[in-house]
N, C-alpha and C positions, 0 to 999 in steps of 0.2 A: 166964350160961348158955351153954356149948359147942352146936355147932352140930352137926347128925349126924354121923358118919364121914363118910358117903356122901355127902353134900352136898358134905363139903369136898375128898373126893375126886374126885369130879363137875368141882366147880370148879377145880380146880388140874388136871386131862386138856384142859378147853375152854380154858383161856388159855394155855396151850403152843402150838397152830395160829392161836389169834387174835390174840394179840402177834408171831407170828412173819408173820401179815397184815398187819400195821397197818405192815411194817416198806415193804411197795410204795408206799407215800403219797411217798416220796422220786421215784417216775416223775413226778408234777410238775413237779421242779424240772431233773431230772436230763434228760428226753425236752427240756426246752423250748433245753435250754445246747445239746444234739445240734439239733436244729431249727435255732439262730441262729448256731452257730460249728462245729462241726461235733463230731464225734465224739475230735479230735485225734488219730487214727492216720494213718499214712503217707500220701501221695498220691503215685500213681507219675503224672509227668506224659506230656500225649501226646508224640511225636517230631513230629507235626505242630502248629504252628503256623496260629492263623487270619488271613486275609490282610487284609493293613489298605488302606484305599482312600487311593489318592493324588489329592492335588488336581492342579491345573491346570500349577502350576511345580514340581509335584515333590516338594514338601514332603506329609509325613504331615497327616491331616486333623484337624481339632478336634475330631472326636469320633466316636472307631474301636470298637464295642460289639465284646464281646467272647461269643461263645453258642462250642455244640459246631459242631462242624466236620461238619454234614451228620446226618441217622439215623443213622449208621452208623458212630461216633465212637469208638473203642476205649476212649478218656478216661473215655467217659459211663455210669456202674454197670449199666444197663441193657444196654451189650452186651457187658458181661463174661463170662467163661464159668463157667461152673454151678459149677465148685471154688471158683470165689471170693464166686459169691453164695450158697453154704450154710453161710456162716461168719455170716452177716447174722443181726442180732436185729429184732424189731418195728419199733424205730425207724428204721430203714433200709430194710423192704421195699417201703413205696412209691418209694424211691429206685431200690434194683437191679431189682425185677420188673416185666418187663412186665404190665398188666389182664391177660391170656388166660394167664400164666405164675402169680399173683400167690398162685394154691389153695393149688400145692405149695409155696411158702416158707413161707407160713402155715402150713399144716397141719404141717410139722415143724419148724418152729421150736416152736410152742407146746405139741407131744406132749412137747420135754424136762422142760420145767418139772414139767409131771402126772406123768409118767416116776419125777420126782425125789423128789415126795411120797408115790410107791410103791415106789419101793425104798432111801431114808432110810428107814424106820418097821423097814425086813424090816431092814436091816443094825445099825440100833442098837438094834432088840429084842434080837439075838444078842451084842452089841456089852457091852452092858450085860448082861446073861447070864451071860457068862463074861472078862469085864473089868472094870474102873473104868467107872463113868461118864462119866469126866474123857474116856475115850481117845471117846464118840460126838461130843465138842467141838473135841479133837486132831485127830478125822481130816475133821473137815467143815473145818476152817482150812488144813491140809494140804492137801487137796484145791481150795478155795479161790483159794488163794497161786500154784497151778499154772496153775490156767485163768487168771489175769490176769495170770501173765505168757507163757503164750502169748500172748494175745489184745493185748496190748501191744505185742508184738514183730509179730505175722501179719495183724493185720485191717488192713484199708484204708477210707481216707476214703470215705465212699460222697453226704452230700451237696452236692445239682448246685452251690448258692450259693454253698457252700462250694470245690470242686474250680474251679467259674471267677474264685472272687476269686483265688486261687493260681494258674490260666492268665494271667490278666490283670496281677496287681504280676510274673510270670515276662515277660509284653510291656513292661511299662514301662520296665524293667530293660535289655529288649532292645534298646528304639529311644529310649529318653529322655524317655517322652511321658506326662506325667501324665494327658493327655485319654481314656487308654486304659482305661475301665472297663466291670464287670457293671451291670446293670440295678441288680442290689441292692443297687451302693456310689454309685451315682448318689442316693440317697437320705440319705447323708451323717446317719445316726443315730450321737447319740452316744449313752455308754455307759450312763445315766440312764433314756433311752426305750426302749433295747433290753430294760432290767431290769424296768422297769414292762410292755411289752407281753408277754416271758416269763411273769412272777408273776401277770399278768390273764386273757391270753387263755386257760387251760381251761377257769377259773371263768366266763367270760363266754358261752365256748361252753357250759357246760354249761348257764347260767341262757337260754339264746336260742335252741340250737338243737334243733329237735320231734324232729330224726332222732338225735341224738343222747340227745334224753330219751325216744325210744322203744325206742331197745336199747338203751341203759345198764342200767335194769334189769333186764331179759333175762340180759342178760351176768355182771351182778353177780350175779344169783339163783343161775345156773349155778353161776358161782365160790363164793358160800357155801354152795351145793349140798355142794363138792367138801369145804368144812372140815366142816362138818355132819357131813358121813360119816366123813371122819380124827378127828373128836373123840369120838363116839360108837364107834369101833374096841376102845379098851382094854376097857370096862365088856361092850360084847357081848361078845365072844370069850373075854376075861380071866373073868370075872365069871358072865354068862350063860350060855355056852357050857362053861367049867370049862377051857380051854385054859391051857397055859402060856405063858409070855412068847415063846419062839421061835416055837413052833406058833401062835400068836395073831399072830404078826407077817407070815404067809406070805399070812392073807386080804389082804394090803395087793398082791397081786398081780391081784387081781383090777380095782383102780384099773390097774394099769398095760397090760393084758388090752383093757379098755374104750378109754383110751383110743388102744392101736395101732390097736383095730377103727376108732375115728372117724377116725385119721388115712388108714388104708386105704383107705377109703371117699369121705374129703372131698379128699383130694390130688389124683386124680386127676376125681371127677366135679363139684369146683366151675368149673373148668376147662374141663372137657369141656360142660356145660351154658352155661357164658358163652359158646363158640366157637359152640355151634349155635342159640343165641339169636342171636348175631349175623348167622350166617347166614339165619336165617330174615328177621331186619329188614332184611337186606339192603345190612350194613356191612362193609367190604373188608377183608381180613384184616388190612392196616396201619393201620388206624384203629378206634379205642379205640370198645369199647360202651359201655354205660350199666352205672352201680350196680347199679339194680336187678335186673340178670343175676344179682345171689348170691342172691337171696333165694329163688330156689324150693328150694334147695337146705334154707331153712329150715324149712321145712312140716313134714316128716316125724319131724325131732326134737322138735319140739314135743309133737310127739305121743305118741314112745316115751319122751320125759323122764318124764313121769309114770305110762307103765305100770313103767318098771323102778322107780320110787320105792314103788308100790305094793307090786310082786313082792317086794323087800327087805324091808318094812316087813311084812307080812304073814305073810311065810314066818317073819323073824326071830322074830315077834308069838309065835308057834304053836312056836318051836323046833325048825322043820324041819331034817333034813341040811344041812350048813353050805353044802353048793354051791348052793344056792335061795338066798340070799342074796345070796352073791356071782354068782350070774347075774343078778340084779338090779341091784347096784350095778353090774355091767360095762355093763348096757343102758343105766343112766343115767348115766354117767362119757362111753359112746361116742356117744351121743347128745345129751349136753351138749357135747363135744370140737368136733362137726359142728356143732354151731349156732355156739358160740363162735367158729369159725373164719371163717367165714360173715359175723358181725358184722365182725370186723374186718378182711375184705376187702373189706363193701362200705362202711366209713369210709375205712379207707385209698382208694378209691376216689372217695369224694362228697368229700375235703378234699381230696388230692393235697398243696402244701406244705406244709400245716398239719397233716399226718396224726399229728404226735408231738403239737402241742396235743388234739386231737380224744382220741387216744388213753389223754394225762394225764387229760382229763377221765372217760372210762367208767371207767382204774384207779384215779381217787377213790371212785365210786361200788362200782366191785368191792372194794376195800380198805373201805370201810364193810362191807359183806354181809360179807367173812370175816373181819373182825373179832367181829361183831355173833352171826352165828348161832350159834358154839362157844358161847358163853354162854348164849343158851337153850336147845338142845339138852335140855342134863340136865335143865332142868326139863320142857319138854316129851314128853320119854318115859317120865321117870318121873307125873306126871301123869296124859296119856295112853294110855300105852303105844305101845309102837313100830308096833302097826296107827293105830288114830287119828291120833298123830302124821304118821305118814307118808304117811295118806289125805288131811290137813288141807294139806300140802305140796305133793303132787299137784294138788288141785285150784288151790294158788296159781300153780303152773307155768304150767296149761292157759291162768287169768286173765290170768298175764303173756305167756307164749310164744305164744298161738293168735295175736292177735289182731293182733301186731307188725308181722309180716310180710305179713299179709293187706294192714294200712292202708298199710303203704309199698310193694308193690306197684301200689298204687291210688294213691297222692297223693305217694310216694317223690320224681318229677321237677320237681312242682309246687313241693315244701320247697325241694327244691333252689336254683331260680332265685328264690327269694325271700332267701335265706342269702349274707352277704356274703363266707364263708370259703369255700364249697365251689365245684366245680365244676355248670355248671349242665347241658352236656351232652358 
């Protein structure tokens, strides 16, 4: 016995976003090789030299450590200038951005990606329209093929272990001295223990640490938030609404609407809030605050996540004017953007060198959620319906998001210094 149409149509719109999720599971392997050897693009090295201490009769010493050359080291990604740190992905912004700088890399580094699953959907609606199919696969490979090989040719090394092992075999080279090493080749790992602590350490941090099992889910939620919605698109608009394929593909602006708002918003006042938190604590403007500086920042989205899940789900429920929908989904795409951003400024900030482990670990958990939720979706609204549904959602937000940031404002510093990867203050 065949299965209904709609079923099979249902299923085959949800595995499109959540096969095309499952495809971030590769950040595991990919963020840990960037973590331990570097990125492999260029390193431009400095013109200065750090000075090596001479002994008694003249000769170079038996063991000349190699670090940057003072704060203020042009070498060191952190005091690059802004053209070269808005090239940086994830993995790299704890490396270029200074904590009081660290909002605005986040906040648009991660608007492209959202960016990209609202205006893919508007261009291969039309794409497929009034072309082959074959050309929405031609032109994401073309497009593709471009960006890496800019990004082959223009980005630069950005991590520190990385940039001093190359300062340092550039000393060896200079004076003859094998004695000349970083911290981190003083530990003489070979390539067996490097691979094992690669392939372990997110699973470990995930399975050990509280701050990372307290907004992982969070985070993840958000992120199947955002398939949730692109999987349920075709059937509303298409189907419910009586749209055609172009005109059905334009609500997908309303995702990219949302999240410019969150970036608008979190760019500049994650930032602005860490600076005057600081000030109030009474920490000099060259010295680093604390994590938990991001988190008030998460309060308020917590909160407008589940009214815009509502506003969507209710309005769609009822078949109101299609702009009540998508003022919805905008509230919640911009308000999930803001929290999203948030988490991952104040991991990047509680790990510091481990921030690509840390971060493999939350995009296991987030590549579970977008994988997972497209496939219930159809059953849940057909079931349901898109009020219930969406009400049932809502209140798992409030469950997950309220309570997050309350307890790691409260006990945030304490996890800290018990966790053997993070920084403790």
């Amino acid at each position: 016995m065949n299965p209904p149409q709609d079923v099979n149509e249902d299923t085959e719109q949800a595995l499109g976003p959540a096969l095309f999720s499952f495809n971030s599971l590769t950040t595991l392997c990919e963020d840990e090789t960037i973590e331990k050897h570097g990125s492999g693009a260029k390193a431009t090295p400095s013109t200065s030299e750090s000075r090596l201490h001479d002994s008694s009769d003249g000769s170079i010493s038996t063991y000349s450590p190699v670090t940057w050359d003072g704060p203020e080291d042009p070498e060191n990604p952190k005091n690059w200038d802004r053209r070269q740190k808005w090239t940086m992905g994830s993995g790299v912004l704890a490396d270029c951005w200074k904590p009081e700088e660290r909002g605005k890399g986040i906040a648009f580094m991660q608007f492209a990606p959202v960016l990209g699953l609202a205006v893919g959907p508007i261009a291969g609606g039309y794409i497929s329209q009034y072309a082959t199919w074959r050309w929405t696969f031609w032109s994401v490979v073309i497009l593709n093929f471009t960006v890496q090989v800019i990004a082959f040719i223009f980005l630069r090394e950005t991590y520190a272990p990385r940039l001093l092992h190359l300062k340092a075999k550039r000393l060896r080279n200079l004076y003859n001295d094998s004695a000349i090493k970083t911290e981190w080749e003083k530990q003489e790992r070979t390539l067996a223990v490097i691979l094992r602590t690669s392939l372990s350490r997110p699973w470990i941090m995930l399975a050990t640490q509280p701050i990372i099992q307290s907004l992982a889910p969070y985070q993840a939620f958000n992120f199947g938030l955002l398939y949730l919605i692109i999987s349920s698109f075709p059937k509303l608009w298409e189907h419910y609404y009586g749209m055609h394929k172009g005109q059905a593909s334009l609500n997908y602006i309303s995702i990219a609407v949302g999240a410019l708002i969150g970036v608008l918003i979190s760019a500049p006042t994650m930032d602005m809030i860490y600076q005057r938190l600081k000030q109030r604590r009474g920490i000099e403007k060259n010295e680093k605050g604390v994590p938990e500086f991001r988190i008030p920042l998460m309060v308020p989205p917590s909160l407008l996540t589940p009214c815009g899940i509502i506003l969507f789900a209710w309005t769609a429920q009822n078949k109101m004017h299609f702009m009540l929908p998508n003022v919805g989904i905008a509230i919640t795409i911009g308000s999930s953007m803001v929290s999203y951003q948030c988490i991952s400024a104040y991991i990047a900030d509680c790990y510091a060198l481990h921030t690509a482990s840390a971060s493999a670990a939350c995009c296991f958990m987030r590549s579970m959620f977008a994988f997972a939720f497209p496939l219930f979706v159809p059953a849940l609204f057909r079931n349901l319906g898109y009020g219930l549904g969406g009400s049932l959602l809502a209140i798992i937000a409030v469950v997950i998001g309220v309570p997050a940031p309350l307890l790691l404002w409260r006990y945030g510093a304490k996890l800290r210094t018990l966790s053997k990867f993070g920084v403790a203050e």
